[in-house]
C-alpha positions as a printed Julia matrix, in Angstrom:
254×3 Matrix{Float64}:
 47.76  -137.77  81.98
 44.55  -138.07  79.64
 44.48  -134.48  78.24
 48.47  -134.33  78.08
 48.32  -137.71  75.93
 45.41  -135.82  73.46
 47.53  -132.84  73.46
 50.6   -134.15  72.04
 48.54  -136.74  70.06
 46.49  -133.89  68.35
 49.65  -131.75  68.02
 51.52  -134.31  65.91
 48.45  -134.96  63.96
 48.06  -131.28  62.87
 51.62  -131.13  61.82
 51.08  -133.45  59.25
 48.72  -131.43  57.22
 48.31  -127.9   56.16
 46.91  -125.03  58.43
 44.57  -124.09  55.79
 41.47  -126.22  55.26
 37.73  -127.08  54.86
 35.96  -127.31  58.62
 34.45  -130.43  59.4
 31.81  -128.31  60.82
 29.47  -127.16  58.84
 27.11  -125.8   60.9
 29.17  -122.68  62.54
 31.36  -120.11  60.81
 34.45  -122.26  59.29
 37.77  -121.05  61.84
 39.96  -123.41  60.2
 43.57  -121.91  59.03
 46.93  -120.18  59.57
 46.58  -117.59  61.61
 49.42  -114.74  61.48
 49.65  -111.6   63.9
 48.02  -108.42  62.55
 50.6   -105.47  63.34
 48.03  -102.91  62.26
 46.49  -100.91  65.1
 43.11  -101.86  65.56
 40.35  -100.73  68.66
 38.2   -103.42  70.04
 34.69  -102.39  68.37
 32.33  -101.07  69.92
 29.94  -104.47  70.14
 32.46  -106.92  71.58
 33.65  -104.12  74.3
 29.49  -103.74  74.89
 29.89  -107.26  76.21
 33.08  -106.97  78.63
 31.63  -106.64  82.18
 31.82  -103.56  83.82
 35.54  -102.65  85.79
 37.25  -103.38  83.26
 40.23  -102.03  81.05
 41.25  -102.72  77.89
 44.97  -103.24  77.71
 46.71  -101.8   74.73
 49.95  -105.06  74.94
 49.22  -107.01  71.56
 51.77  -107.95  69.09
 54.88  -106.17  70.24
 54.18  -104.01  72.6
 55.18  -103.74  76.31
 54.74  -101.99  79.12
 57.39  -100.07  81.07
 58.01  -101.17  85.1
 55.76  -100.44  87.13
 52.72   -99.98  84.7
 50.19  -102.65  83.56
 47.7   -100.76  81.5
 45.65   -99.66  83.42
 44.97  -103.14  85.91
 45.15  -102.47  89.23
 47.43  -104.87  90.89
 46.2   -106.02  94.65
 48.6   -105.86  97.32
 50.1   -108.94  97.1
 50.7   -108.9   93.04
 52.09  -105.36  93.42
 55.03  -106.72  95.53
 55.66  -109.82  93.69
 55.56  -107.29  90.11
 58.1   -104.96  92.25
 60.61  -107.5   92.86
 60.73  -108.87  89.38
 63.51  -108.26  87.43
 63.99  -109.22  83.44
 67.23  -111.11  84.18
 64.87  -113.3   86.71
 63.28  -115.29  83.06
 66.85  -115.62  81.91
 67.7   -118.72  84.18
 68.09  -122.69  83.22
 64.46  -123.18  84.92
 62.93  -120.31  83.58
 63.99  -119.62  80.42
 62.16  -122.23  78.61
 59.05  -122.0   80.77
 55.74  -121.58  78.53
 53.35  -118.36  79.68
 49.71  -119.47  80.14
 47.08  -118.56  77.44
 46.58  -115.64  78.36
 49.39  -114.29  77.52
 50.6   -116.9   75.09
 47.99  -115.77  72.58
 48.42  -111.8   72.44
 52.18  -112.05  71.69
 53.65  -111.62  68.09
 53.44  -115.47  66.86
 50.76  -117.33  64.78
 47.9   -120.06  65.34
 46.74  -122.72  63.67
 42.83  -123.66  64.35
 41.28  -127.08  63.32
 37.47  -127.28  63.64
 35.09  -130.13  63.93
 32.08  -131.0   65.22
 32.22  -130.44  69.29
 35.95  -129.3   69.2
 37.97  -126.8   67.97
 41.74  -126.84  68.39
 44.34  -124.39  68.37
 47.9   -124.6   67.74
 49.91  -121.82  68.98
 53.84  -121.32  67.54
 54.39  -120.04  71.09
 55.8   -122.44  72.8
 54.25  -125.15  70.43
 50.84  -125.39  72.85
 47.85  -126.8   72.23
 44.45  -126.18  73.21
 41.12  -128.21  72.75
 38.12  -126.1   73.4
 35.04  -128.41  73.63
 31.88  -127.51  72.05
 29.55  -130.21  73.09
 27.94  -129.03  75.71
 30.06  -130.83  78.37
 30.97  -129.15  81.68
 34.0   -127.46  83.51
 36.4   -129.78  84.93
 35.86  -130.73  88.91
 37.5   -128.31  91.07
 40.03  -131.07  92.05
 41.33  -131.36  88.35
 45.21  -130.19  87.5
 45.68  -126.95  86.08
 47.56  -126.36  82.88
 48.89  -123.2   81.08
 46.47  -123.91  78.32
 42.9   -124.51  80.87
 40.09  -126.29  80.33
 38.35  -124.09  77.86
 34.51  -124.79  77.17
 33.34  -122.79  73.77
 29.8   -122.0   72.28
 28.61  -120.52  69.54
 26.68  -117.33  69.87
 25.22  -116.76  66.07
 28.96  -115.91  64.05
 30.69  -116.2   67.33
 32.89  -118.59  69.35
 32.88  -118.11  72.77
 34.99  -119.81  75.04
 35.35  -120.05  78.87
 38.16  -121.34  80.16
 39.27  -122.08  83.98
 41.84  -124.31  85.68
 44.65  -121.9   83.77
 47.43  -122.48  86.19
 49.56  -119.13  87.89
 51.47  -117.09  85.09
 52.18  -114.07  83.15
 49.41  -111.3   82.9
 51.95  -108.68  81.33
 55.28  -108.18  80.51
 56.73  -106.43  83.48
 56.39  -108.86  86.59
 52.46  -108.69  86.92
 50.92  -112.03  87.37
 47.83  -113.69  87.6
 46.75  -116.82  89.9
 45.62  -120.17  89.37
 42.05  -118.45  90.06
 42.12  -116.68  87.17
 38.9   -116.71  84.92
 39.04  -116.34  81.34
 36.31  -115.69  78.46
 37.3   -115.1   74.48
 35.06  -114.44  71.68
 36.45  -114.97  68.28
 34.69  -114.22  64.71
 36.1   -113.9   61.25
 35.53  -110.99  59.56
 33.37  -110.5   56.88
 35.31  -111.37  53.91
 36.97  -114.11  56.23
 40.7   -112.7   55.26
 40.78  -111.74  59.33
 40.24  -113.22  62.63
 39.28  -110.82  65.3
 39.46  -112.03  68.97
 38.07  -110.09  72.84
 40.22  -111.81  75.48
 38.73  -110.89  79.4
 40.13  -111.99  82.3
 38.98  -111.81  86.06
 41.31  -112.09  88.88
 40.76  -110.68  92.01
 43.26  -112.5   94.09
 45.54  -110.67  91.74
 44.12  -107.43  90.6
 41.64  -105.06  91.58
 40.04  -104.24  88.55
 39.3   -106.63  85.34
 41.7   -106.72  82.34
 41.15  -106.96  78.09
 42.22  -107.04  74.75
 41.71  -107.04  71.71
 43.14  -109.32  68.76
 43.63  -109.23  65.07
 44.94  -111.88  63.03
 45.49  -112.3   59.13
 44.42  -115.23  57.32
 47.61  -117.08  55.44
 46.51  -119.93  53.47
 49.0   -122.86  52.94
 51.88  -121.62  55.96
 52.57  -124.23  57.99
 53.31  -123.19  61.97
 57.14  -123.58  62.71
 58.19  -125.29  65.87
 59.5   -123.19  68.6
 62.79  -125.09  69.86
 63.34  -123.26  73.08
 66.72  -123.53  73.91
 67.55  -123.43  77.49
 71.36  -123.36  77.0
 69.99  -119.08  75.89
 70.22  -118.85  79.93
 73.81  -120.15  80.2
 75.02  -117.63  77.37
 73.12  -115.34  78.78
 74.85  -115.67  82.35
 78.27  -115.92  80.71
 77.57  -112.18  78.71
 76.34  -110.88  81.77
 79.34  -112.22  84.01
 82.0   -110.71  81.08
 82.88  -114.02  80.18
């Protein structure tokens, strides 16, 4: 109940200012800002994909793009994933309980919608338009949560700074989407991110990795642009769940 209160707390506090700001950190590379989707084609370079462990594939799903059924990029579903991905159906998100349902992180941040980061000393937070989440990555050196702790979509993310670079580690990311087509990860699922602006500081470049192995065989990553917009303000995301009961009527002929 602590971290939802400080979620929703920090949520309303950051839309009562601008995205665009001065850090309150002055001892890292300043984050703070709006945060929009690049849509131009970009390859991970070739020092960030240097540090993605070996097995792994780097999944070409940012912005817009999805994958057709029955192919995930290259990740190598495990037996069990492979027949929960083969019985999924697009028509199965479009119900009154799952329509409105948030994707975790990991999937939350790749998709075509904008962030919002505040920095400060030991914290930096990130807003996403997705689904309006929030995430607080702690930066002062505290640990994981105990194994016992709930899982959220968002984790418990622990960052650090290596030189120009945030890197963040985040575990207790509970079950969800891993791509577009039915694939899914578990609440096992281990995730590392390493963010850095670029040099004139007009872009924000991001390595997602992810390790599952209850879920696939292999390990998944991508790689993510964003374009600095000073002064927008994220817009909230109203999910409507009455889009399921339309839905079901235009499906039915009604």
């Amino acid at each position: 109940m602590r971290l939802g209160f400080m979620a929703v707390a920090t949520a309303a506090a950051l839309a009562c200012v601008p995205a665009a700001g001065k850090s309150g950190d002055p001892d890292h590379p300043d984050l703070t800002g709006y945060w929009a989707p690049s849509y131009k084609k970009s390859e991970m370079p070739a020092d960030l994909k240097a540090k993605l462990p070996p097995n792994t594939v780097v999944l070409d799903d940012t912005g817009v793009a999805e994958f057709p059924p029955g192919q995930y990029g290259g990740l190598i579903p495990t037996a069990k994933a492979k027949v929960r991905a083969d019985a999924w159906k697009p028509e199965d998100e479009m119900t009154l309980s799952r329509v409105c349902r948030p994707q975790s992180v990991i999937y939350a941040e790749q998709g075509p919608f904008s962030m919002a980061i505040e920095q400060a000393p030991g914290l930096v937070v990130i807003s996403y338009e997705y689904f309006d989440q929030v995430r607080l990555i702690h930066t002062d050196g505290r640990p994981h949560l105990p194994a016992n702790a709930p899982h959220t979509k968002e984790g418990d993310s622990i960052g650090h700074w290596e030189g120009d670079t945030l890197v963040i580690d985040t575990d207790h990311i509970e079950s969800s989407t891993l791509t577009n087509n039915g694939l899914e990860h578990s609440d096992n699922v281990h995730l590392v991110e390493r963010y850095r602006l670029s040099a004139d500081g007009k872009h924000l470049e991001a390595s997602q990795w992810f390790s599952d192995p209850e879920m696939i065989v292999n390990n998944g990553a991508r790689y993510i642009v964003w374009d600095a917009q000073p002064g927008m303000y994220l817009n909230p995301y109203e999910c409507d769940p009455t889009l399921a009961t339309e839905y079901q009527g235009v499906k039915a002929g009604r």
